[in-house]
C-alpha positions, 0 to 999 in steps of 0.5 A: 436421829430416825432416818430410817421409815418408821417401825409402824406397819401403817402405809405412808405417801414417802417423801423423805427423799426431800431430806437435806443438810441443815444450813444457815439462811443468810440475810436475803431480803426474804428474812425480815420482821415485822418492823422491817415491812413497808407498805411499797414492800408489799401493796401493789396498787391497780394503775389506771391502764390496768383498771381500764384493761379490766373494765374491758375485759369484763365487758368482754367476759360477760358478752362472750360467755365460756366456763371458767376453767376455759379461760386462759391468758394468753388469749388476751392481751392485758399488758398493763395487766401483766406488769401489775402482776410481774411486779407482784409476782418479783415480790412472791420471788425476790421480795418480802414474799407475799403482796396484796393486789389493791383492788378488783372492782367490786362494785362495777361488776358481778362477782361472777366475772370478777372471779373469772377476771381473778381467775385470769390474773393468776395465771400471770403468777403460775398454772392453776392446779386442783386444790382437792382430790376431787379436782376442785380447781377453785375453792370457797374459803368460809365457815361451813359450821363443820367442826375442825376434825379428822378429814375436815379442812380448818379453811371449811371453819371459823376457827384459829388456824396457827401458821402454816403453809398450804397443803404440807402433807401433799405430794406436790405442794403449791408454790403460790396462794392466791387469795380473793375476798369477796368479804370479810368476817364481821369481826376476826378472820385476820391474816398474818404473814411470817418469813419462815427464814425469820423462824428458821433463824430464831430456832437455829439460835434458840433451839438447835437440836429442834430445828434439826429434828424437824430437817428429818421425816415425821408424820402429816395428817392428809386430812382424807384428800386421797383415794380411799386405798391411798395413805391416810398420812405423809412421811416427809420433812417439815425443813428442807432445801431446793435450789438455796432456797427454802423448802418448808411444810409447815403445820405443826396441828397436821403433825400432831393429827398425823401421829394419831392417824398413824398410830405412832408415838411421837418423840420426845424431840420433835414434841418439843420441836413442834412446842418450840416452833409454835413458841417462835411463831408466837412472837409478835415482832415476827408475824406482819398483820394484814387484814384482807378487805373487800376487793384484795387480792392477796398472794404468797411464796407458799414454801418461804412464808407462813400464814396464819389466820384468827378465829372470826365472827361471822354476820347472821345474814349468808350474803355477808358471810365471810368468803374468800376464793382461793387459787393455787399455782404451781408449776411442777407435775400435772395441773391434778391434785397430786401432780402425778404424770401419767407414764 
């Protein structure tokens, strides 16, 4: 099994040094199915201080105006706030892995101050980084009409996007997502969520020696979120390891790409690897549906949970177009796009 970089001459962001031993994953509270999920392990509701904290805030806000990127939470004093997310945040790190904060509210505010208010919230999960390149901190999830290719984000789509985890072909990945919906599709657009222990466990039991091709490095597609004389793909590991806890950069659609971008064949076995993780991931007692609705605020442990979501119909009139506003928070590197420190 190739541990050694490819034969291809092509250039590649190497993050092969993230290579680690297969190991088993236990029965933690993180490795669950379907039937196993409650709503109390996942739904975190609004008390009514916190609710009273945000009609204050946005009072505030909107009195005192500043760009959004100036805000930061330690500038307010939000305790009941900060208890809510604590204990959302206890589920992204020793619970199920992902919870959805039940509920901004829409209807009393302008959406440009609940996004600053959402905005704020997150921060109580970690720093916010750049979600591009381009240093985009905040990014519009809804269908632009683009076609899903080369360079194109599936988040910029209507279509299927099979589970993953943000950004697995980055430098740094994001260690949380944040979702906001200001709407949902007309019809479709459903989120699911898998525990990648779940899956890991399932292709240890069923195909051994796929699993353990995809502990070493393959190809990812960076999808064109570089400088223009930077690598066009990863070269990292799509299974590894931090700490006893899991470490995935899952996307087998930005493997396949990274194969053609890179003008390498892939192997028999990591093709089959991909088959045989799709295959898994298939399975309905594995994946958790949870339907984003107006208000909600969803969050996930971005290295320990996949997320999927469904192909969607949107409405004919733009105020109604399904549109969600992501953030991701990660607390290693610099708050850029590559986390890279300057030295």
């Amino acid at each position: 099994m190739r541990m050694t970089p490819p034969s291809n001459p092509i250039a590649y962001l190497d993050c092969s040094d993230e290579v680690s031993a297969l190991r088993e994953t236990g029965s933690g509270r993180m490795r669950w199915l379907a039937a196993d999920i409650e709503r109390a392990d996942w739904v975190v509701e609004m008390t009514p201080g916190a609710l009273a904290e945000i009609d204050r805030l946005a009072g505030f806000l909107q009195q005192n105006p500043l760009p959004i990127l100036r805000r930061r939470l330690n500038e307010f004093e939000l305790p009941a706030c900060r208890q809510v997310m604590a204990q959302l945040k206890n589920i992204l790190d020793n619970g199920v892995g992902f919870a959805v904060l039940e509920r901004l509210p829409m209807d009393t505010w302008p959406i440009e101050v609940l996004l600053e208010i959402y905005w704020l919230l997150g921060q109580c999960i970690g720093r916010p980084v750049a979600q591009k390149w381009n240093g985009q901190m905040i990014y519009d999830v809804s269908d632009t009409g683009a076609d899903y290719a080369y360079g194109t984000r599936g988040s910029y789509t209507s279509v299927e996007l099979n589970f993953h985890t943000d950004n697995a072909f980055a430098r740094m990945l994001p260690d949380y997502v944040g979702l906001f919906c200001r709407h949902p599709a007309k019809t479709g657009g459903i989120s699911r969520l898998c525990s990648l222990y779940s899956v890991h466990q399932r292709m240890l039991e069923r195909y051994p020696d796929e699993l353990a091709r995809l502990y070493q490095p393959v190809f990812f597609d960076r999808q064109k979120e570089h400088h223009e004389d930077a690598a066009k793909v990863c070269f990292a590991p799509y299974f590894s390891w931090r700490g006893g806890r899991m470490f995935a950069r899952a996307n087998a659609s930005l493997i396949r790409k990274g194969y053609e971008v890179a003008e390498e064949a892939m192997d028999t076995l990591l093709s089959a690897a991909l088959d045989a993780i799709d295959e898994v991931c298939a399975a309905e007692d594995l994946w958790f549906e949870a339907p984003l609705q107006r208000g909600q605020v969803q969050y996930l442990n971005n290295h320990e949970i996949g997320h999927y979501r469904s192909a969607f119909e949107d409405y004919d009139d733009p105020a109604r177009k399904r549109h969600l506003y992501r953030l991701w928070h990660r607390e290693t590197g610099d708050s850029s796009y590559d986390g890279q420190h300057f030295s």
